[in-house]
N, C-alpha and C positions, 0 to 999 in steps of 0.2 A: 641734610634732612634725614633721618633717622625711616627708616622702613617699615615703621610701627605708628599708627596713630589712631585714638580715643576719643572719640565724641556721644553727646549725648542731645538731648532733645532739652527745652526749659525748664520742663518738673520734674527730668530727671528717671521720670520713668521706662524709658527707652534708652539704650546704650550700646555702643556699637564700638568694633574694632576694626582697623583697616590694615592690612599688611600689603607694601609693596610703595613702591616710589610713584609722588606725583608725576606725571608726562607733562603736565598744561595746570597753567592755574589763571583764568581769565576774569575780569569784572566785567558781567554782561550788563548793558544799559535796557534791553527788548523790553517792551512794555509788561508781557509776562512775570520777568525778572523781580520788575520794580514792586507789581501788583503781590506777586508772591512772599517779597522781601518786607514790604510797607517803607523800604527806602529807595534810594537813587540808584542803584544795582545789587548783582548778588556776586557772588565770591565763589567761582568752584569750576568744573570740566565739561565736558560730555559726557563721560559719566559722572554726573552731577553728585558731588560730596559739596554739598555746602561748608564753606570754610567758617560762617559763624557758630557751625553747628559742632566742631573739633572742640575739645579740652586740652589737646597736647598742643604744642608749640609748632606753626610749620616756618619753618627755615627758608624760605622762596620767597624772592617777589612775584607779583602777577607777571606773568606773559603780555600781555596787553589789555585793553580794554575792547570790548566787543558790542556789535550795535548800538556805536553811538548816535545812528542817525535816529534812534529811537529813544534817546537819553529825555529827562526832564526836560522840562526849559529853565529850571533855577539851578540847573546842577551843572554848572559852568565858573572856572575861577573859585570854588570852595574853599583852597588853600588861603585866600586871603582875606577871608571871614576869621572872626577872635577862635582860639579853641579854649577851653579848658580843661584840665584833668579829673574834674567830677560834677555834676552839677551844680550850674552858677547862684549864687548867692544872690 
């Protein structure tokens, strides 16, 4: 993972640089997380860098996942649901 990372906000109008190495990179399930993500968790630290919110590439997997006692209830087993690579036809 490279020392350097670029993100931006959805319109684009916000843009931010980050210099320095992840320490932690967690998927929090806290109901917080989910309300603020609009999905099943969110992607980032304690000092919270949301990872959907990067444009550059991070080279890490997560560290773990985090309050899972506070996860969905549908958000169990996901891996064995269809995927596809764009939306379905």
């Amino acid at each position: 993972m490279s020392g350097h990372h670029a993100g931006s906000c959805l319109c684009g109008a916000v843009r931010f640089r980050i210099e320095g190495e992840f320490e932690r990179f967690y998927l929090c399930h806290c109901s917080h997380c989910r309300k603020d993500t609009g999905s099943a968790h969110a992607a980032g630290q304690f000092l919270a860098v949301p990872a959907g919110s990067l444009d550059s590439d991070v080279h890490r997997r997560p560290d773990a996942h985090i309050f899972m006692a506070s996860r969905a209830s549908w958000d169990k087993a996901l891996e064995d649901i269809p995927a596809h690579e764009t939306f379905p036809a």
